[in-house]
C-alpha positions as CSV (number, residue, x, y, z in Angstrom):
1,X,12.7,4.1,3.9
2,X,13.0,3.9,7.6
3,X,14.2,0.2,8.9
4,X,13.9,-1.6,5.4
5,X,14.8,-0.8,1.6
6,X,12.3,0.8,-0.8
7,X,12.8,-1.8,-3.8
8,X,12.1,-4.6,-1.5
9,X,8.7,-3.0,-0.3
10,X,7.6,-2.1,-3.8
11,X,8.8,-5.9,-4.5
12,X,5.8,-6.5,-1.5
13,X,3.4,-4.1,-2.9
14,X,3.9,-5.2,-6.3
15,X,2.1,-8.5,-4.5
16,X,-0.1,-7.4,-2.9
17,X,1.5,-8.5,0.4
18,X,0.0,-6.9,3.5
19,X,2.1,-4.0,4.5
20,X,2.2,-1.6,7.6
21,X,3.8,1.4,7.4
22,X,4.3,4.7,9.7
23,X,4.1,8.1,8.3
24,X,4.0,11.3,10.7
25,X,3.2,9.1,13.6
26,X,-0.1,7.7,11.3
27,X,0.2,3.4,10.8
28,X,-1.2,2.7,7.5
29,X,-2.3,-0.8,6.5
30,X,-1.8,-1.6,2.9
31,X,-2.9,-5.2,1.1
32,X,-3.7,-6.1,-2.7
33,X,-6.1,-9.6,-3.4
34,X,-7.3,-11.4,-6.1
35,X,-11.0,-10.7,-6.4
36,X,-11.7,-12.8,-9.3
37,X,-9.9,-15.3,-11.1
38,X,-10.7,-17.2,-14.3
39,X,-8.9,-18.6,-17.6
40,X,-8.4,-15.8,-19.6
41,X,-8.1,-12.4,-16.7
42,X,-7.8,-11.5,-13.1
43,X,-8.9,-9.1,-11.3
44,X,-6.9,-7.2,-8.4
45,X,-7.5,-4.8,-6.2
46,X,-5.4,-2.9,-3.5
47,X,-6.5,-0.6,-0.9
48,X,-4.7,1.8,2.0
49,X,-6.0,2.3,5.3
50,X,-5.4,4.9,7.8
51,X,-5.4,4.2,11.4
52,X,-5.2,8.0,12.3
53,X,-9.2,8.0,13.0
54,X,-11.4,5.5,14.4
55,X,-13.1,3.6,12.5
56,X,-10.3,3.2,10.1
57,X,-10.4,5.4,7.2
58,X,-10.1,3.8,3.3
59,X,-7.5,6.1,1.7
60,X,-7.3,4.5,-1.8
61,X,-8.7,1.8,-3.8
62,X,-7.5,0.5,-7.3
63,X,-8.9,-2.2,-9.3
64,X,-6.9,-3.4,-12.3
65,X,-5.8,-6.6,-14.4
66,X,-2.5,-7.2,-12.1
67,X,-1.4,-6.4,-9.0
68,X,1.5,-4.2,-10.6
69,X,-1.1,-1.9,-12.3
70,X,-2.6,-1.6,-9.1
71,X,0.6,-1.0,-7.0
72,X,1.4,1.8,-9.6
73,X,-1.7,3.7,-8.9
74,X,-0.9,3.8,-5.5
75,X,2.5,5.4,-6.1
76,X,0.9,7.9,-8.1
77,X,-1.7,9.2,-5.8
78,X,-1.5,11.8,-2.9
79,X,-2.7,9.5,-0.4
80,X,-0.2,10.2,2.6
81,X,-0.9,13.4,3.8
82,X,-1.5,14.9,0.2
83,X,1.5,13.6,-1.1
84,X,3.0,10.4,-2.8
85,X,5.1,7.5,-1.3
86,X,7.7,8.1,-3.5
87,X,8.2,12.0,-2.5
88,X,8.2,11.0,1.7
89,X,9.4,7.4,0.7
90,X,12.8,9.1,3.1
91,X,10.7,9.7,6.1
92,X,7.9,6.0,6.1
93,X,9.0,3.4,8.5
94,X,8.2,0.3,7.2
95,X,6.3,-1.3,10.9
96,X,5.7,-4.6,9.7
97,X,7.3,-6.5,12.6
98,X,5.7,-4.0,15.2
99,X,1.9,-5.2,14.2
100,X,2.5,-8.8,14.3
């Protein structure tokens, strides 16, 4: 990963931290919430955005007991140009500081 470390973003996206990333000149925003909370379950859910197109596009959304769960669906789909994060995890520049 371009201008960070992979574990510590996947350390992020495991909490559903707001993250902006750059892939082929395209920011994506990423972020994970609680949707619903009581005693005995949560419910999480984390969606990635494209800001290739106007209006921004919804890529991918997961719903799932934990954030984890969610953050692993993520990694396994084809959302970044048909591929995964971890196959172009090499080329992604992790933008945070740039969109602040």
């Amino acid at each position: 990963m371009i201008d960070g470390s992979f574990v510590e973003f996947l350390d992020h996206l495991n909490y559903g931290d707001e993250l902006w990333i750059k892939y082929k000149g395209v920011i994506y925003f990423i972020q994970g919430w609680i949707e619903k909370s009581d005693d005995t379950k949560r419910h999480c859910v984390l969606e990635c955005h494209s800001f290739a197109t106007d209006p921004v596009t919804k890529l991918f959304h997961a719903e799932a007991d934990s954030m984890a769960e969610c953050a692993k669906k993520l990694l396994a789909a084809p959302v970044f140009d048909g591929k995964k994060l971890t196959e172009i995890e090499q080329d992604v520049q992790w933008v945070d500081d740039e969109m602040e």
